[in-house]
N, C-alpha and C positions, 0 to 999 in steps of 0.2 A: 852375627851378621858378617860378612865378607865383604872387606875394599877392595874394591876393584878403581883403576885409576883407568880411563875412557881419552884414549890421544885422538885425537879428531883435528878438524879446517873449519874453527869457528867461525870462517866466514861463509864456510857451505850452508844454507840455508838446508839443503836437505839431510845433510850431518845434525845440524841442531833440531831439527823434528826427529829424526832417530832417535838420537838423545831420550826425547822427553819421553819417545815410548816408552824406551827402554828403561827408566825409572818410573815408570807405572808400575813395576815389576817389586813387590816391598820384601822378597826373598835377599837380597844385597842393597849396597848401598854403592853409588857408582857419584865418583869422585872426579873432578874434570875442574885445572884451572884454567884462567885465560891466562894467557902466556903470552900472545904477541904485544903486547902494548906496554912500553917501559915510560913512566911519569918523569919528566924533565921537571928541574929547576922551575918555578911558574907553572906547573901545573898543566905543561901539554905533553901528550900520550904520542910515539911514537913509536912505529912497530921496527924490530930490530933481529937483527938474526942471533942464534944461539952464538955463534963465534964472536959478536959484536960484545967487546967491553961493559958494555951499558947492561946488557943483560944478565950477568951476574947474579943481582939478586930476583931476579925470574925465577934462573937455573935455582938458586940454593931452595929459593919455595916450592918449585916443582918437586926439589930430589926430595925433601922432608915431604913433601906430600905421596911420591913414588917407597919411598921407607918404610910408610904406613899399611900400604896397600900389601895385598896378597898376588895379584894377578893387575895383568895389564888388556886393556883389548882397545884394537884400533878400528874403528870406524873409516874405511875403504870408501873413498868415492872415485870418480874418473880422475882426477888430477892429486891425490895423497901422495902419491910418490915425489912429488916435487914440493913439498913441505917439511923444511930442515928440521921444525922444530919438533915434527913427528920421527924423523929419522932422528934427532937427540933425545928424546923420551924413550923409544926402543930399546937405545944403544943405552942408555943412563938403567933402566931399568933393569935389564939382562943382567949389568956389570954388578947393581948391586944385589943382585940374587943369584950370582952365580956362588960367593963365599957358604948361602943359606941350602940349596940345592946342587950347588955342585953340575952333572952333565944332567941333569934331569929341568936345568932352569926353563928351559926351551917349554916344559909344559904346563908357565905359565903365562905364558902371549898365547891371545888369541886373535887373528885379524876376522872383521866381519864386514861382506861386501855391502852396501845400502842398495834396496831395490833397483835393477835394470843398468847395473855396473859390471863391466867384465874386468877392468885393469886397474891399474893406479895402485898396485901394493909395492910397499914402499921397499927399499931396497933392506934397508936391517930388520925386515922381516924375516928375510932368507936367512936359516939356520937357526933361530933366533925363536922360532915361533910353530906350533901346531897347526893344522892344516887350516887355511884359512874358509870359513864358512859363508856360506851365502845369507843374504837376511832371515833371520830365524830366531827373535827373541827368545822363543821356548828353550834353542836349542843352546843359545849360549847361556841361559840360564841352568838347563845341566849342565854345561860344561863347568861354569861356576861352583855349583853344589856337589861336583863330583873332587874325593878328595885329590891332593897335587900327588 
């Protein structure tokens, strides 16, 4: 079975319905943590950026969780490109499959738009990633099952 690791805007409501389609799908297994929310001292959750000290060990769960994976795909809504922690999953991603793949790393990102989106890909998309598709479970399910 194939990880695939799913960088998304946990707070888009239409990104997390996507989501669930798209694990209707028992050919992979799609892997997604939550990552804005760092636990203080006392036990309150507070959301922080990837450059924010505090997130630290976000980052180190994300990357062991991005190490595992095969493949990355982002979930595109109207506003993804202004979500850091998707442009740090991209960029964390790439860098560590670039040693694995070499100039070929690029074809394993996949960006995919959520129905009636035109924009919002995120900037370390660019160069970074395969053409990005429009909503098409089927289609990124071949993409998935086709080998790297």
């Amino acid at each position: 079975m194939a990880l695939v690791y799913v960088s998304m805007d946990h707070d888009d409501a239409a990104q997390v319905r996507a989501l669930a389609k798209l694990r209707a799908n028992a050919a992979y297994e799609l892997r997604v943590h939550e990552r804005v929310v760092v636990v203080e001292p006392g036990g309150k959750g507070v959301r922080v950026r990837p450059t924010d000290p505090r997130a630290a060990p976000v980052k180190a769960a994300i990357g062991a969780q991005l190490a595992q994976c095969a493949r990355l795909v982002v979930l595109i809504g109207d506003t993804t490109e202004s979500h850091p922690w998707i442009e740090w999953e991209v960029r964390s991603f790439f860098e560590q499959k670039v040693p694995l793949a070499g100039p070929q790393t690029w074809r394993r990102i996949r960006g995919m738009r959520l129905k009636g989106t035109r924009g919002g890909d995120p900037a370390a998309l660019a160069g970074r990633a395969t053409v990005t598709l429009d909503w098409s479970p089927a289609a990124l399910g071949h993409w998935i099952a086709s080998p790297l």
